[in-house]
N, C-alpha and C positions, 0 to 999 in steps of 0.2 A: 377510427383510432381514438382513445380515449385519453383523455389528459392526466398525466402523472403529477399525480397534487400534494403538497405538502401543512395545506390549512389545520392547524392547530399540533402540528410536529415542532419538538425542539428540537436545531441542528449546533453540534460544535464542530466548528472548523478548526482547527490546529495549526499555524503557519498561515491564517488566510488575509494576511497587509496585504501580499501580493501576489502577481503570478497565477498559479495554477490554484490556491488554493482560493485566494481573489473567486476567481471565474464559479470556482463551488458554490461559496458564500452566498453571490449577487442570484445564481439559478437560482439556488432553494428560497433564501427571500421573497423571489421573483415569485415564485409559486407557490408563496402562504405558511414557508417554516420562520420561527422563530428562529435567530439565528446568534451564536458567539462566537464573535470574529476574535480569536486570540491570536495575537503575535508578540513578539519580545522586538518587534522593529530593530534586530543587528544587521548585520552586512551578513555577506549571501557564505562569510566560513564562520559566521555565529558569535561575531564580536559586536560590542556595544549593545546599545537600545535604544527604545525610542516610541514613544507612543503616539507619534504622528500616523503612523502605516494602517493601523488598527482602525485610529479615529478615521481616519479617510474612508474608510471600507464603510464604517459604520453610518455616514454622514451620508454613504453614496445609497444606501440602504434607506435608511430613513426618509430622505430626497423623494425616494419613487413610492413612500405611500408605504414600504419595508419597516418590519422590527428587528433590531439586534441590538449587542450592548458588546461592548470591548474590553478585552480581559488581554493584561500585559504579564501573566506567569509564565513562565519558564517551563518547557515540559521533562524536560531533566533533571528534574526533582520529585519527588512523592507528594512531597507539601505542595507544589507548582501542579501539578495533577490533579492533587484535591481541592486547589482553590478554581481551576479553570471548569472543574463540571457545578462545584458552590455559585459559579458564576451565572451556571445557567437556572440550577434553582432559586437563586432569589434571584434574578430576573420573571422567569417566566416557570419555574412550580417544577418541574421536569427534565429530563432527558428523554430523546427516544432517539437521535444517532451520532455519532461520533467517525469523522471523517481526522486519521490520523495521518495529515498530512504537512506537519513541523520540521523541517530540515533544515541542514545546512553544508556544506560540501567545502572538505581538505584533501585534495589528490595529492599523491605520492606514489614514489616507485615503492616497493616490499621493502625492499632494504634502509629505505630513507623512513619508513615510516614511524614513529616516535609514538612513546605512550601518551603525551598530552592529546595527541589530535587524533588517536584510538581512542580514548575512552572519550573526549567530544563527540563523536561519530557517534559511538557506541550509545553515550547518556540520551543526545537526542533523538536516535532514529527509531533504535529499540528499548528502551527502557521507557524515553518519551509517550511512546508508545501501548506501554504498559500504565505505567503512573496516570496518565488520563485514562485509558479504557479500564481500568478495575473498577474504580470509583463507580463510573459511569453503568458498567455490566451489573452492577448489583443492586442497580436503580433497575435498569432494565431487567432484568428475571423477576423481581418481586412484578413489576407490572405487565408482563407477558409478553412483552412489544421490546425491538430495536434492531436497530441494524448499522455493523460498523464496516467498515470501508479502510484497510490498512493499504497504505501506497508505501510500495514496492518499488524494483526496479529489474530492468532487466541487466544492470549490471551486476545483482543479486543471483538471478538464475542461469543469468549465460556467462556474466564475465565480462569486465572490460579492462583496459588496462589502466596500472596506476591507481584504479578505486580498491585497493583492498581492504581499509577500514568501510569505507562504504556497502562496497557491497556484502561482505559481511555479515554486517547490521542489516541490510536489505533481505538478505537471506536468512535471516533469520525471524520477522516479520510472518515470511512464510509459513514459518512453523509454527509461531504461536498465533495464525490466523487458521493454522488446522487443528490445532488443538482447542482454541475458542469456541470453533464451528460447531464443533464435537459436541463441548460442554455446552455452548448458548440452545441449540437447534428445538431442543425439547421445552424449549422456555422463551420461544418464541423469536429467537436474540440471533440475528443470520450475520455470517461474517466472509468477506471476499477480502483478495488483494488487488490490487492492482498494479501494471507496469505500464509508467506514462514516459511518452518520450514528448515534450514542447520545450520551445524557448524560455529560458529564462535567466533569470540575474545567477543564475549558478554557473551557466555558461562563463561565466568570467573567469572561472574559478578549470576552467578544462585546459590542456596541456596546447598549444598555437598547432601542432603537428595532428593531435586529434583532431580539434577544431577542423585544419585545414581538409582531415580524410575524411569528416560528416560531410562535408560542405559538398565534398566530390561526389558523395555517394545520393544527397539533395538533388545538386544537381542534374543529373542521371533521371532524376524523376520530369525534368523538363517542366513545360507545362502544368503538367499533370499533379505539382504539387501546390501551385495553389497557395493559401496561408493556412494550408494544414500543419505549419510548423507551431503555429501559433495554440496559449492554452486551452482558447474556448474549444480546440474541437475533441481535448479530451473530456471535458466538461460534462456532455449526453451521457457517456459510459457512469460517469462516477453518478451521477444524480439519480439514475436509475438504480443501481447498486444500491443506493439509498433510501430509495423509496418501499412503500409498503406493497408497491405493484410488483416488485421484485423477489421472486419465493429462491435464488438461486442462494446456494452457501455451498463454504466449503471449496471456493474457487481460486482462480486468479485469471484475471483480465489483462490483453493488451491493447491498449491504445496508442496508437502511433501514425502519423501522418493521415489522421483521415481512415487507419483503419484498424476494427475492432475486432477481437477474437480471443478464444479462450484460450489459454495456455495450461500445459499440465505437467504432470510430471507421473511418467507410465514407468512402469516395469516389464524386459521383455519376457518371453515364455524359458525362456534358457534351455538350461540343459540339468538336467533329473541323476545324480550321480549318485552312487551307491547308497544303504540306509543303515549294512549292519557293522559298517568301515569308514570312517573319509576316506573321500576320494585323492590318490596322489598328485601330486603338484604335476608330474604330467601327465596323469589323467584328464586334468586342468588346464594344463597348455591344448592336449589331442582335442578338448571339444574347445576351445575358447574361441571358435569359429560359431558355433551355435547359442555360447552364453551372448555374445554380444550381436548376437542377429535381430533388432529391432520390426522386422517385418511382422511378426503377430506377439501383440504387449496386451497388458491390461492396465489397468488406473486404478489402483488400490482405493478406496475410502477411508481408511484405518490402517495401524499398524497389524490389527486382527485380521483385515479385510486380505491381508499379504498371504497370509497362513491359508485363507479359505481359497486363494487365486492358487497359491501352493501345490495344496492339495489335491483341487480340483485340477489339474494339470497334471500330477503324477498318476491318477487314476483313469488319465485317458491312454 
């Protein structure tokens, strides 16, 4: 088994004072990336600052013989985007990845939810998101090389309750890590998401009644879970995703308790309704036993790739 190395790579971490993105940072260091540990050091719903969080990471980095340099922008701004990848250029000359993982977490039920703490969601999770990875992308395609890493959520893909600014924004990630994929693949520039489920200061921030039905549902694992709750054991997934060992794009990963696995989003084979008519609305109802029969699906590539799954289905 061969070591996945990161010797003469520049890495930005996004949100890495602590937590999950912490655990990022200290890998790739560990393994020879230059690293920019950026954090706005706020509380875990994205108030105040602080550049203790930052320096700590970098000081624990430097310690073991590590390079990184600390950047306190904000990634919910354009300008705060373009100074945190400026941060890695005159440090160390480059980009080659960017691991979008800056957040901060306001639950609320739908009805309670307010525009101040939508468009916070919003500015940081996806826009954040954005505003660092342009900059960053267009370093990367002139040089053939990169690879970004957008963390997601599965409250994004499945749903959970009271996150609907959250997830959202999480979901929406998704999309623009497949439209990235799309664009970077030919210019070397690979793009996954990620859904991590560990401990953290955001926990604070979750409803006592959720809390109490994870705990149950922990529980239930017995033994068997270990301190898989904990960030480092999503840590492997993302660093890998990262590295240049990794040819996968165009994904999303879940990381959760100890375990890894791909997540997608399939289309089933449905049902083939007239061509030279719409079909009627109970046409619609008489087969909607077959539209929604998920037993033989495909996994589109492309919005194009749907039309060729399409077709090649009506022809059989």
């Amino acid at each position: 088994m061969s070591k996945v190395d990161f010797s003469g790579r520049v890495a930005i971490v996004t949100g890495s004072g602590g937590g999950l993105g912490r655990t990022y940072a200290l890998e790739l260091a560990a393994r020879g990336a230059s690293v920019v540990i950026n954090d706005l050091g706020g509380s875990f719903d994205g108030k105040g600052g602080s550049h203790r969080m930052a320096d700590q990471v970098v000081e624990e980095i430097r310690s073991a013989g590590g390079k990184a340099v600390a950047n306190y922008d904000s990634v919910a701004t354009r300008a705060g985007g373009e100074a945190i990848v400026q941060a890695a250029l005159d440090a160390f000359g480059k980009v080659d990845i960017v691991i979008n993982n800056a957040g901060h977490l306001r639950n609320a039920r739908f009805e309670d939810l307010n525009d101040e703490n939508l468009d916070s969601i919003l500015d940081v999770h996806l826009k954040g998101a954005v505003y660092v990875t342009q900059p960053a992308y267009k370093i990367m395609k002139k040089q053939g090389y990169g690879r970004v890493v957008f963390a997601s959520s599965a409250a994004g893909v499945f749903g959970n309750a009271q996150q609907a600014a959250y997830g959202t924004a999480k979901a929406g990630l998704i999309g623009l890590m497949n439209v990235l994929s799309l664009e970077g693949k030919e210019h070397g520039v690979l793009c996954n998401a990620l859904l991590p489920t560990a401990n953290s200061r955001m926990s604070e921030a979750m409803d006592p009644k959720q809390l109490e039905a994870f705990g149950a549902q922990y529980a239930a694992f017995g033994e068997h879970l270990g301190q898989s709750y904990e960030p480092a054991f999503v840590t492997p997934l993302v660093v890998y995703l990262a590295s240049e060992t990794c040819q996968s794009t165009h994904a999303i990963y879940s990381a959760s308790v100890g375990r890894y696995a791909r997540a997608f989003i399939g289309i089933a084979d449905g049902w083939n309704g007239p061509r030279l008519e719409p079909a009627s609305v109970e046409e619609v109802a008489a087969n909607f036993e077959q539209i929604t029969d998920t037993r033989s699906y495909s996994i589109p590539g492309s919005l194009s790739d749907e039309f060729d799954i399409i077709n090649r289905n009506f022809r059989k």
